[in-house]
N, C-alpha and C positions, 0 to 999 in steps of 0.2 A: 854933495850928491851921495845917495845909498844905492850901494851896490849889491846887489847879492850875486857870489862869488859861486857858482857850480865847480866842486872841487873832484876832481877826479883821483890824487892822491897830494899826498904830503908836498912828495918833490916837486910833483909838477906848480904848487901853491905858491911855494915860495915865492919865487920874482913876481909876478904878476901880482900878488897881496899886496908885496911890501911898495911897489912901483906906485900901484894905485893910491896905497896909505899916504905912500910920501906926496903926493899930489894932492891932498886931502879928501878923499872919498873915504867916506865910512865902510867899511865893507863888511859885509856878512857872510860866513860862507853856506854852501846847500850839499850835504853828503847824496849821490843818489848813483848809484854805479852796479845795475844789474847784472852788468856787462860784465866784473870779474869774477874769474874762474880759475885754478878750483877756489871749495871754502877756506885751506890756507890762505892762499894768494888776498881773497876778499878781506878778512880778518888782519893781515900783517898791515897792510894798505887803512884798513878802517882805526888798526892802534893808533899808526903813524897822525892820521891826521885828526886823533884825536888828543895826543902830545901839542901838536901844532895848534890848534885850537884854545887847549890852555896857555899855550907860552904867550899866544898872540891875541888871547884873549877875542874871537873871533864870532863869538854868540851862535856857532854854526847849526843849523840845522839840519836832522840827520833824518831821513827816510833808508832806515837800515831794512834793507829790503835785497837778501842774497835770492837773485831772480835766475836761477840755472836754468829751470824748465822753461820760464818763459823767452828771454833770449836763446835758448835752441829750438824752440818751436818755431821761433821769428824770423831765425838766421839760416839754419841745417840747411834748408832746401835751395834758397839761395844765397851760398857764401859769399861771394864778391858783392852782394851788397849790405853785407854785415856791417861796415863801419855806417853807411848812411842808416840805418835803422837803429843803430847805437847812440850816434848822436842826436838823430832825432827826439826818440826815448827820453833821452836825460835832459836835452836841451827844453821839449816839451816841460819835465817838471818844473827847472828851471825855471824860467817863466813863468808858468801857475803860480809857483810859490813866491817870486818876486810879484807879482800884481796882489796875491794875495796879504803879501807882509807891507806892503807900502812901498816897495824901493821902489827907487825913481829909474832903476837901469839893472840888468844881468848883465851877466858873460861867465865866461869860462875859462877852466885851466888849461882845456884842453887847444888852447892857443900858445900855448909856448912850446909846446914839443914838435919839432924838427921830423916826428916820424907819423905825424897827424896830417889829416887832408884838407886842410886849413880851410880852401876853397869851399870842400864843400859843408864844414863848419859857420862860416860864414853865411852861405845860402842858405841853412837851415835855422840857423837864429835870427835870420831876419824874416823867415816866415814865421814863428815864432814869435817877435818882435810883433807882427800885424796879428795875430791869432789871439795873443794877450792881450795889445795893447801894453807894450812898457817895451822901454829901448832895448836895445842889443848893443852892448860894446865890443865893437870886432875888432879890437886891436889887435895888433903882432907882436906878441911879448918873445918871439924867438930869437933874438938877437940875447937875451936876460938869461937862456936855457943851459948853458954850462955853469952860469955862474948860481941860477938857481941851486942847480946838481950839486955844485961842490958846497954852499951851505947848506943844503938839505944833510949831507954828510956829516958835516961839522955838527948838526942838532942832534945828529942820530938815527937819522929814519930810515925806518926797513927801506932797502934799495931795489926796487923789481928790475927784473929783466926781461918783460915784455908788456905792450901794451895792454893786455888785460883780458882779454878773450881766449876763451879755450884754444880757437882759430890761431889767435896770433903765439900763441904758448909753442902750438904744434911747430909753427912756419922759424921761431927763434931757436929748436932744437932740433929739428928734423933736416938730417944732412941735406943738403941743398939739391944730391941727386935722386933725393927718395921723394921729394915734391912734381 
């Protein structure tokens, strides 16, 4: 089976890549994350997985696309729904681009992180799924997430501390009583 692999950073690639590989799916990955902020943050993330991509030799394809303006235009007014118009965003491409390359199936990384809203990742790659026409693999790769973390480590890769959005930047530093 071909997969293309919507990668949201290095860390989060690891298990879910290697899980799939070992299964025998071919997998591809798809860079496309408008979502991080700032342009350090976007850059450190986009080196990482581009390390990752040669060690794993990964054929990834990149729509390097640092979208500030447009994910604040999308988001600012209404925050609490910033993660659904995020994954949609990326999941959308995702898909495109798997119907367009031939894979038989997408999914994403961002099923292995324990601080992602899985559910409503799921609901929206499987509209996605009927929108393209090409499957959605919703598996639960969070059970693989520390042990992804700690070989992500062992390879190298810039380690963030938040998921990606200026939003969530603020909510990971911002003492707890200033929210």
């Amino acid at each position: 089976m071909k997969v293309l692999a919507h990668i949201c950073c290095a860390n989060c690639a690891v298990y879910p890549v290697m899980t799939m590989k070992r299964r025998g799916a071919e997998v591809r990955g798809f860079w496309f994350n408008p979502n991080i902020h700032p342009f350090t943050e976007y850059s450190n993330r986009l080196g990482s997985m581009k390390k990752l991509d040669v060690m794993w030799e990964l054929d990834t394809l990149y729509r390097d696309e640092y979208g500030l303006r447009e994910f604040l235009k999308n988001t600012a007014a209404e925050q609490a729904r910033r993660c659904e118009y995020c994954y949609m965003v990326r999941l959308d491409a995702a898909a495109s681009a798997a119907k367009s390359t031939g894979a038989d199936a997408f999914t994403t990384t961002l099923l292995v992180s324990p601080y992602q809203k899985q559910g409503l990742i799921i609901e929206i790659g499987r509209v996605m799924q009927d929108r393209h026409d090409v499957e959605f693999l919703a598996e639960d790769f969070r059970p693989g997430f520390r042990e992804g973390r700690r070989m992500a480590r062992d390879m190298g890769f810039y380690n963030q501390k938040y998921c990606g959005c200026i939003f969530s930047e603020e909510e990971r530093y911002l003492p707890s009583e200033g929210r």
